[in-house]
C-alpha positions in Angstrom: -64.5 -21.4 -5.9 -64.2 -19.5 -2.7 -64.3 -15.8 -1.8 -61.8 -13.5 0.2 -63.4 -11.1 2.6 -61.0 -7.9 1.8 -61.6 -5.4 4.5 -61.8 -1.7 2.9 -62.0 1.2 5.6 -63.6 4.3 5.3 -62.0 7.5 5.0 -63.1 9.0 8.1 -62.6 7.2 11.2 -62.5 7.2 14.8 -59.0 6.1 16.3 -58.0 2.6 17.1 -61.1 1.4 15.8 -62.2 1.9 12.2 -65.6 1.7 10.5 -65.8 -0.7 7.6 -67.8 -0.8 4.6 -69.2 -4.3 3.3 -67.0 -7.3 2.1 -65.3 -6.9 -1.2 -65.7 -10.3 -2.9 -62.3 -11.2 -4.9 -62.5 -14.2 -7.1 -59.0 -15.3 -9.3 -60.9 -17.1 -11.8 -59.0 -20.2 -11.2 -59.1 -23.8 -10.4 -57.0 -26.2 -8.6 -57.0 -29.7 -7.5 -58.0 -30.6 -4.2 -55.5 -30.7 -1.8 -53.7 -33.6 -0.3 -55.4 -33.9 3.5 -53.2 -37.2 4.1 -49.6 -35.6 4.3 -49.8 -36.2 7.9 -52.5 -37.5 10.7 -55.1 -34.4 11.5 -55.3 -32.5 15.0 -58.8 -31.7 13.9 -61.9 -33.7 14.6 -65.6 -33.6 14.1 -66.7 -33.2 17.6 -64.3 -30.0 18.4 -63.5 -26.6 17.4 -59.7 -26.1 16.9 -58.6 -22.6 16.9 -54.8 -22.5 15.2 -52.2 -19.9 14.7 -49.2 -20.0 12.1 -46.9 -17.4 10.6 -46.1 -18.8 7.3 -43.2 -16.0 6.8 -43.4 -13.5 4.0 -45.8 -16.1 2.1 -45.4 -17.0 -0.2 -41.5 -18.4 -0.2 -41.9 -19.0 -3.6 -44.9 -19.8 -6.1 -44.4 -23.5 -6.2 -45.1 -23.5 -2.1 -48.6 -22.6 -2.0 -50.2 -25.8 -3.4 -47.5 -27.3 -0.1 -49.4 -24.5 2.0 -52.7 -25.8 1.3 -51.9 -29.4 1.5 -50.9 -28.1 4.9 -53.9 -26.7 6.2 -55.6 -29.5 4.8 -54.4 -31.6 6.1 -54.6 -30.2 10.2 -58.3 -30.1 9.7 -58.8 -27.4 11.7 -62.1 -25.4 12.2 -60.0 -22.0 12.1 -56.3 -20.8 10.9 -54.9 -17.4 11.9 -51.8 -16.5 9.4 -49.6 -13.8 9.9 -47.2 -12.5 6.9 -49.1 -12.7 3.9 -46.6 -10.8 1.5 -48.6 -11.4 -1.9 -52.4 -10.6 -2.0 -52.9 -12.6 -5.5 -51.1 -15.8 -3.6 -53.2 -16.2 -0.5 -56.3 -15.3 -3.1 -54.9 -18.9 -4.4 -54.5 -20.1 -1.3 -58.2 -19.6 -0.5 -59.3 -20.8 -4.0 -57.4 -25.0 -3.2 -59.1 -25.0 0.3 -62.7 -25.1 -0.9 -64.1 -26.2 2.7 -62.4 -22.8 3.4 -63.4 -19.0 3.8 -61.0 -16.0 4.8 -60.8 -12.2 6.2 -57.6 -10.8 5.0 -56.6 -7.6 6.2 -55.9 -4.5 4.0 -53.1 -2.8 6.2 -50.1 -2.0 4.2 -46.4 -1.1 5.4 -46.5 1.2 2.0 -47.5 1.8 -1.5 -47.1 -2.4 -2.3 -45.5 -3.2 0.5 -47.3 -5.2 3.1 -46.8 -8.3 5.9 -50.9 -9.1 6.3 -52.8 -11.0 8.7 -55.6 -13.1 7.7 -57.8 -16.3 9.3 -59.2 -19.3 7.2 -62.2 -20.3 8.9 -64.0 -23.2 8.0 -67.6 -22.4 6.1 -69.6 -25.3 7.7 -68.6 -24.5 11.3 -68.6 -20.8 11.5 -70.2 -17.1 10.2 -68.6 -14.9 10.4 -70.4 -11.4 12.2 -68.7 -8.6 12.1 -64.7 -8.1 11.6 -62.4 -5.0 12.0 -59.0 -3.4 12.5 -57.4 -2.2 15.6 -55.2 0.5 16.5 -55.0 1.5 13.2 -53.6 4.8 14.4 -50.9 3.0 16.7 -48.5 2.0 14.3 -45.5 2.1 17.2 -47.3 -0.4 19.5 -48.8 -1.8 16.3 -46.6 -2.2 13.3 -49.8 -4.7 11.7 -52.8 -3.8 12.9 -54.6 -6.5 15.1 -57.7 -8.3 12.9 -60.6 -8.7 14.7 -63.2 -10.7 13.7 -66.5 -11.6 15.6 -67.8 -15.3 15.3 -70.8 -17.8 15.5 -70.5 -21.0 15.2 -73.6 -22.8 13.2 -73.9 -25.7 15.2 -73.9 -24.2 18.7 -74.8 -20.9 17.9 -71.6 -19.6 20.3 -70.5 -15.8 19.5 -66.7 -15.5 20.3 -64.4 -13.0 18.8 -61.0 -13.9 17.4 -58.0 -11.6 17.7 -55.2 -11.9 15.0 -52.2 -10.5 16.3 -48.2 -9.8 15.1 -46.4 -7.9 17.4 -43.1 -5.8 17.4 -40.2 -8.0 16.4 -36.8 -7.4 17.6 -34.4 -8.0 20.7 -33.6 -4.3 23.0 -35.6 -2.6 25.9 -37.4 -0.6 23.5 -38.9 -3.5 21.3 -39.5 -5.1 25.0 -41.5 -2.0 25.8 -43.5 -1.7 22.5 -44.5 -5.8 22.9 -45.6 -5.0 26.7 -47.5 -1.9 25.9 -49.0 -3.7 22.7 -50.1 -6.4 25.2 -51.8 -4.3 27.7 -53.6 -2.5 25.0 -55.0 -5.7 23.6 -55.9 -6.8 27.3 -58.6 -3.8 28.0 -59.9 -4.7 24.6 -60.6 -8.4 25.5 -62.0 -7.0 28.6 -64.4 -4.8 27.3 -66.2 -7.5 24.4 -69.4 -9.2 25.8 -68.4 -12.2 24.3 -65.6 -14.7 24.6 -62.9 -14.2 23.1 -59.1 -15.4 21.5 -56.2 -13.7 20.6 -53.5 -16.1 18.6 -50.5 -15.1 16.7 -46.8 -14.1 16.5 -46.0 -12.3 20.0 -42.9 -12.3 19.0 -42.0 -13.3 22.9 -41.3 -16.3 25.2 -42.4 -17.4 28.1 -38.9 -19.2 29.3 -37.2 -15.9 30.7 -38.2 -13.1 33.2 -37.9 -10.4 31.3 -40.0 -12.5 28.5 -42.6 -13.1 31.0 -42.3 -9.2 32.0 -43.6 -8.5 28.3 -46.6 -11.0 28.5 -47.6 -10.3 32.0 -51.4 -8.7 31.1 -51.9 -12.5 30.1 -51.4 -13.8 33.9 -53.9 -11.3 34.9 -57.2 -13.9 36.3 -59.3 -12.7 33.4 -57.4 -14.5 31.2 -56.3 -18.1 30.3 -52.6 -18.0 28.7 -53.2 -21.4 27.1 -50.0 -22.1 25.5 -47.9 -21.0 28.6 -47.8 -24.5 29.9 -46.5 -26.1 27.0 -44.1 -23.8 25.8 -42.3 -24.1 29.8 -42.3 -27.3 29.3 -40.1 -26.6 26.1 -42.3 -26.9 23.0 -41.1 -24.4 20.6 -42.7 -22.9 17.0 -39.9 -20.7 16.3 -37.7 -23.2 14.9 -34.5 -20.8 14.4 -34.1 -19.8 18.0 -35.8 -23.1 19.5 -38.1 -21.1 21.0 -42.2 -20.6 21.4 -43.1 -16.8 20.3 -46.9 -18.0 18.9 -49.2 -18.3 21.6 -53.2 -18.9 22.1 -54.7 -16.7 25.1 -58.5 -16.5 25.4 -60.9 -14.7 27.8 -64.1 -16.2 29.2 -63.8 -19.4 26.9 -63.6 -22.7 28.7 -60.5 -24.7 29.0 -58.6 -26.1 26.2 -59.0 -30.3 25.5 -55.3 -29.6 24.3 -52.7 -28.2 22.8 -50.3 -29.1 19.8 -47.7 -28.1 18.1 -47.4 -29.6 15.0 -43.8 -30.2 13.8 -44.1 -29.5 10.1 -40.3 -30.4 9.8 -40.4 -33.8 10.2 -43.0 -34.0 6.9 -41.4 -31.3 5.0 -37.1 -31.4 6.1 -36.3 -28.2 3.8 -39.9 -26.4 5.9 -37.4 -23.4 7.1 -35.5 -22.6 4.0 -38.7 -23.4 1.3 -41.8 -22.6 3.4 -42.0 -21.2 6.6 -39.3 -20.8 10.0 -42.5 -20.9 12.2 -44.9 -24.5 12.7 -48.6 -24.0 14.0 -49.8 -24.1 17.3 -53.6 -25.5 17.8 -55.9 -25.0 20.8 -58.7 -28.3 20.9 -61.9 -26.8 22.2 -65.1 -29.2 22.6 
């Protein structure tokens, strides 16, 4: 039975960057088969550390999909999973429960009263400890509809501190939505900057790389102090947006070395009804050794 680290904040609290009290262990009660880790052949291996981001869309679709879900991330094998639109608490709590090699952070920002598009990160229990995790820009909700989950990493084998950045940024097409992503993006870059450790920031950016005024958005991420990992794959025309054929989930890190590789898994060619029953988005994985 596993345990989801729920992030509660305290009522008083600097800006952009809120104390939290201690985890909140939530346990469903439940259990579930083991997943099926042979739907298709893993990216993951013993000898790396894959870091991989996926926006499963308002999960769950339905309730039938999250056993699919975790057959899913079973089946990648990676070390750690960012998520973006977790839409029912109770759900990802199942989620959780099926992947028993798993642990999570899930955040507690809400839209409203119930209403809520969450981030969260599966990180696998053997390979990493979690340190220290927290929300950003709390206070910022016009450059940061979701605030950005950050969570601060060892892993147990190496003893390597990095700190992972979950991020969903403003969706939408206009100059203004433009401007929010951009400014959202240079915000994010003097917080990279300023941690002691390595760090990576995955998730929905909402942007592409293919067009000027795309690259206009991300261009804190060409700045030297970073590595804009997925940049060369998605000009080469990889895409994890399946509706628009384009690549709007990216992997950009600080101080970490290079990547063994990237992949873009194509869920649609296990799963041919992926956009209408589970998700429009397919994950993205950065290989580290």
């Amino acid at each position: 039975m596993r345990f989801v680290l729920v992030l509660f904040l305290v009522a008083c609290r600097p800006p952009n960057n809120s104390e939290l009290q201690a985890d909140a262990k939530v346990d469903d009660g439940q259990s579930y088969p083991a997943p099926n880790s042979g739907v298709f052949p893993a990216v993951g291996a013993e000898a790396t550390l894959e870091i991989a981001s996926w926006n499963i869309e308002n999960f769950p679709a339905s309730a039938d999909i999250v056993s699919d879900v975790a057959d899913i991330v079973a089946s990648l094998d990676v070390d750690l999973l960012a998520v973006q639109e977790i839409a029912d608490e109770p759900s990802f709590i199942e989620l959780d429960d099926r992947l028993t090699d798993f642990s999570s952070v899930l955040s507690t920002h809400q839209y409203g009263t119930g209403e809520y598009q969450k981030l969260a990160v599966l990180y696998r229990d053997s390979e990493l400890e979690v340190i220290e995790h927290e929300l950003l820009f709390e206070q910022d909700g016009y450059l940061f509809p979701r605030p950005p989950l950050a969570i601060h990493f060892r892993r147990k084998t190496s003893g390597q501190k990095f700190w992972l950045v979950n991020v969903h940024l403003k969706a939408g097409w206009g100059t203004e939505n433009r401007e929010r992503r951009n400014g959202a993006c240079n915000a994010l870059a003097a917080v990279l900057r300023s941690k002691q450790d390595s760090a990576i920031l995955v998730g929905d950016f909402n942007e592409v790389v293919t067009t000027s005024s795309g690259r206009e958005v991300l261009r804190a991420w060409y700045d030297d102090d970073f590595d804009f990992v997925t940049a060369a794959v998605a000009q080469e025309g990889e895409v994890t947006f399946l509706p628009s054929d384009g690549m709007i989930d990216h992997v950009i890190t600080k101080g970490m070395p290079s990547a063994r590789e990237v992949v873009v898994k194509h869920l649609e060619a296990y799963y041919p009804n992926l956009v209408s029953e589970i998700s429009d988005h397919i994950p993205v994985v950065a290989i580290y050794n």
